[in-house]
N, C-alpha and C positions, 0 to 999 in steps of 0.2 A: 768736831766733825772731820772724817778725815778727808785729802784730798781723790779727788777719783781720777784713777790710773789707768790709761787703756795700752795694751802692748799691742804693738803692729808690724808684722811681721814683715819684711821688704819695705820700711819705711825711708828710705834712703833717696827714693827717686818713683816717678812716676806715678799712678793712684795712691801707693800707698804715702808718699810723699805728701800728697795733697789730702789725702785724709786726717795724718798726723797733725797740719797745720790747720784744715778745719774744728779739730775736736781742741787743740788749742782755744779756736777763735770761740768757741762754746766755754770755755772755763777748764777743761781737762787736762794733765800733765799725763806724758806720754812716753814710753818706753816704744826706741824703736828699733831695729833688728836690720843690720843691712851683711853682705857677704864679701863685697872685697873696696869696695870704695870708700873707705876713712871720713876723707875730706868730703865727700857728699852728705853722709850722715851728721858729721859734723855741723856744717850747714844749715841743716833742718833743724838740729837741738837748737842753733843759734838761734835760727827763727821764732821760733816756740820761745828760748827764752828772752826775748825782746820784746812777747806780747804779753811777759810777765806769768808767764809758766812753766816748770819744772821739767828737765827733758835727760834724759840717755840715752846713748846709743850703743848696741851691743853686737857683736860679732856674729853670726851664726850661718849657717849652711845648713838648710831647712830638708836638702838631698841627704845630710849626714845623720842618720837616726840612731846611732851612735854617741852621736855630742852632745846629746837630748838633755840625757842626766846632769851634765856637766853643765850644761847650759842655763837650765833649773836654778841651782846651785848659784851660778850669775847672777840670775834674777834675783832670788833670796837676798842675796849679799848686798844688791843694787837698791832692794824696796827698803831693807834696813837702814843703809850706809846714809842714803839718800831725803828717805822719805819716813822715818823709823817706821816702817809699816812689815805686816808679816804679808799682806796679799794686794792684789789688783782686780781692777774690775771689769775690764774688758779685753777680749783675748780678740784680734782681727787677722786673721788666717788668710794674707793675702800675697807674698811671696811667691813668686814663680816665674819661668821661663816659658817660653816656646821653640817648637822645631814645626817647622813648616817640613810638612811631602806625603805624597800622595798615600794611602791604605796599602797600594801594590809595592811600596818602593819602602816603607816605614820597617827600617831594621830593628832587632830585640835589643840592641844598645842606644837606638833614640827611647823604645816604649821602654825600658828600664827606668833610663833617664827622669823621663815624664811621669812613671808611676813613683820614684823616690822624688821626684820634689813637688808633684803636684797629690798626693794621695797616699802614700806611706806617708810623708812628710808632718803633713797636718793631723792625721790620725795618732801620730806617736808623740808629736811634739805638744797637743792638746792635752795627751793621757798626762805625758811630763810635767805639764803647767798645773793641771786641774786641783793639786793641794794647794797651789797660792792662786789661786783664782777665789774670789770672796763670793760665798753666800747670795742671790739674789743680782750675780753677775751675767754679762753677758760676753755669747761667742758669735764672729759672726765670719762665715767661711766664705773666698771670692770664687764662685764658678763661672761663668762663661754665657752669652746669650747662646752660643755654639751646642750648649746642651738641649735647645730646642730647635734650631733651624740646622740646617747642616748644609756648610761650604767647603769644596775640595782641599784639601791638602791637612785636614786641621783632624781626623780620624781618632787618634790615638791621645792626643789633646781634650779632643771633647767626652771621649771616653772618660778619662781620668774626674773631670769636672763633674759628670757624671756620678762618680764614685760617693765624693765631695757632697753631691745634694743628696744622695743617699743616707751620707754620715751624717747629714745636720740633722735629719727626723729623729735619725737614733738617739741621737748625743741628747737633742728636744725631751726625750722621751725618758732618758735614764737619768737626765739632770733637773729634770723638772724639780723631784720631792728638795732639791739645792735652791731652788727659786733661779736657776738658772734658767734663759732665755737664751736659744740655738737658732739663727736665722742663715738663709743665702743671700747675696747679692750676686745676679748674673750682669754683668754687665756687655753691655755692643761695642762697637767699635769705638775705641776711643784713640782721640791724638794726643798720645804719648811715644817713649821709644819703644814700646815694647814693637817684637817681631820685624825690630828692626826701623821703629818709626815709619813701617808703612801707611798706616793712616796719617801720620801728620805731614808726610815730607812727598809723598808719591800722591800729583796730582789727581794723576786716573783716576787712584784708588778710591782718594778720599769723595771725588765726584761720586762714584759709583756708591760708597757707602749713602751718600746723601739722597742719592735716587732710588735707593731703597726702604727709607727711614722714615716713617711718615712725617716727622718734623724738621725735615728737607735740609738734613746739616749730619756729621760725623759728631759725637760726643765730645765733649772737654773732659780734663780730667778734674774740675768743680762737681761739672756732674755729678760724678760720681762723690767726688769727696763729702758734698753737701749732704747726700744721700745718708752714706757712712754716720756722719754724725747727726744726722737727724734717726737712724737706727737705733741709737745706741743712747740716744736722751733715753728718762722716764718719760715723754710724752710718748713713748713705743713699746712701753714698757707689758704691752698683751699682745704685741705681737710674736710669734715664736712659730717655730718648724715650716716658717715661711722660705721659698722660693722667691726674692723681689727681682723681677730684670727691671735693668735701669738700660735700656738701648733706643729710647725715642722712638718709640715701634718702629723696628728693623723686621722686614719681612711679616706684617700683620694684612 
């Protein structure tokens, strides 16, 4: 039987970080994808491989849809070299950036930005994967709780995420007759660095997340992870073309 391999995209630091290390602590080896930090990535395989599972980590710019093919390519070489395998079975589309500013001030070179790496990005680099992706696998795309509530400055961000839950019905829809399963995970605020580690380092902030949230605290990024892999068991195995927010009811 073979091993089951999930890829995750920005697995280098933050959710996707902790995701990679819970699907680990589940039994899964993991391919994970980081953009300019070596030695962070590095880090995580070590981890993974200390819990006695199989890990790489590979180069990629998820903005460069471009490198897609070439990047594919990696992969192949990586499931062979590695794992003698021709495919993988979970693809986690989690990868991304933020820019903070307002609807009125948000220039065509930030929404560029935000549309290649949060929505051209996973749209092309999914198409790129989907021959080594195995039969009866799963994909699971990171949007935003921001696609339902809406907070100043985040406009063009939440758009995009948007896009994202759009594509996972699709993707649900055309991948089915594959036994594939297409889900979202939206998640709230969580303390991580993203945006700057404003939720984890910016007191105010984090209060104010918590007095919003009906379960009176800002997210971890376990949270989330636990989430992730409890997605992507066969005990979730009929779930599909779902939307999950994971934000502790923010704004309910």
């Amino acid at each position: 039987m073979h091993s089951t391999i999930s890829l995750i995209t920005g697995g280098s630091r933050g959710l996707g970080r902790d995701a990679a290390i819970k699907l680990a602590d589940r039994g899964n080896d993991v391919i994970l994808t980081y953009r300019a930090d070596r030695a962070a990535a590095d880090a995580v395989v070590s981890r993974i491989q200390d819990k006695g599972r199989r890990a790489a980590a590979l180069q990629l710019d998820v903005g460069d849809s471009a490198s897609f093919a070439g990047f594919a390519a990696q992969v192949r070489e990586t499931l062979s070299s590695q794992w003698r395998s021709t495919g993988f079975d979970h693809l986690v589309n989690n990868a991304g950036m933020g820019i903070y500013a307002a609807f009125a001030d948000t220039t065509e070179a930030q929404f560029d930005e935000l549309m290649r790496v949060h929505l051209k990005g996973p749209f092309f680099l999914t198409q790129a994967l989907l021959p080594l992706l195995r039969d009866g696998g799963r994909i699971l795309n990171v949007s935003s709780g921001l696609t339902r509530f809406s907070l100043p400055n985040f406009a063009a961000y939440a758009v995009m995420k948007g896009g994202i839950e759009v594509m996972t019905r699709y993707l649900a829809q055309e991948l089915g007759p594959r036994g594939i399963a297409v889900n979202t995970i939206a998640p709230g605020a969580i303390e991580t660095d993203f945006h700057g580690g404003a939720v984890r380092d910016d007191r105010e902030m984090n209060a104010f997340v918590a007095s919003v949230t009906a379960l009176g605290r800002a997210g971890k990024p376990d949270d989330i992870g636990d989430l992730v892999a409890a997605l992507l068991s066969p005990d979730s195995r009929w779930v599909n073309a779902q939307r999950i927010e994971a934000s502790g009811g923010m704004f309910v």
